[in-house]
C-alpha positions in Angstrom: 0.0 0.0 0.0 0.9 3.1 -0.9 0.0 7.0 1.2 -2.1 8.6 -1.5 -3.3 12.2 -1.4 -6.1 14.2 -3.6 -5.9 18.0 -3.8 -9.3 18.9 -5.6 -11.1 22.4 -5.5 -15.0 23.1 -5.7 -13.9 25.7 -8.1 -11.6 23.7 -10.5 -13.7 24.4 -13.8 -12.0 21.1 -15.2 -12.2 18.1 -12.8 -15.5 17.5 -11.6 -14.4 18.1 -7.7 -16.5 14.7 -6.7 -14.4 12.4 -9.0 -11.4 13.4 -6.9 -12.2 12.6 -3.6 -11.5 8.9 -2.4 -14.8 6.9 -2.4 -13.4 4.9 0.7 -11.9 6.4 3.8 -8.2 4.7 4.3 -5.5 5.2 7.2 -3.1 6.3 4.4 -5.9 8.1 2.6 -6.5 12.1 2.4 -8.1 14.1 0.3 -7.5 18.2 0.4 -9.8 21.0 -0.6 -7.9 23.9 -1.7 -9.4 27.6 -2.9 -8.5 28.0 -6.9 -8.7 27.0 -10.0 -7.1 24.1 -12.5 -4.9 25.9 -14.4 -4.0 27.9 -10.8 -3.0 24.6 -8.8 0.5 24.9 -10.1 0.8 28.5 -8.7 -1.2 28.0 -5.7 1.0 28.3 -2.5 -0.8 26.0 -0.5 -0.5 23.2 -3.0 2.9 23.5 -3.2 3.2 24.0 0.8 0.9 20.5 0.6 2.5 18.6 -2.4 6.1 19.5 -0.4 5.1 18.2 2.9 3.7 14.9 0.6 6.6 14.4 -0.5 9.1 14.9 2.3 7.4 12.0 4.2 8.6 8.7 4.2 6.0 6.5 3.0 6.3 4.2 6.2 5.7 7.0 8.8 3.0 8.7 6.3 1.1 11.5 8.4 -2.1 13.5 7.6 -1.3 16.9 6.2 -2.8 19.4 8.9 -3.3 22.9 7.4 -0.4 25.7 8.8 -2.5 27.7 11.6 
């Protein structure tokens, strides 16, 4: 098994924001709403802040992203 994240937004105008959310809850399963658009994702600070903290993990010790207060 692998950790798996989805970052979707309501306001994507592409992706159909339902089609990217799991349809069953795992342990090593998250899905993120963001604010922005498609196109915007690879701009969007908080995806990168999210797809950086994704990536720094090591798949073994895999944590929940929690949102920066």
């Amino acid at each position: 098994p692998m950790p798996t994240t989805s970052i979707y937004s309501r306001s994507d105008g592409i992706v159909a924001w339902e089609t990217c959310r799991h349809a069953k809850p795992g342990r090593q399963v998250q899905d993120i709403e963001i604010q922005g658009s498609h196109i915007g994702m690879g701009w969007n600070p908080e995806v990168l802040q999210i797809v950086g903290d994704r990536l720094g993990q090591i798949p073994a010790q895999w944590q929940p992203y929690r949102h920066a207060a």
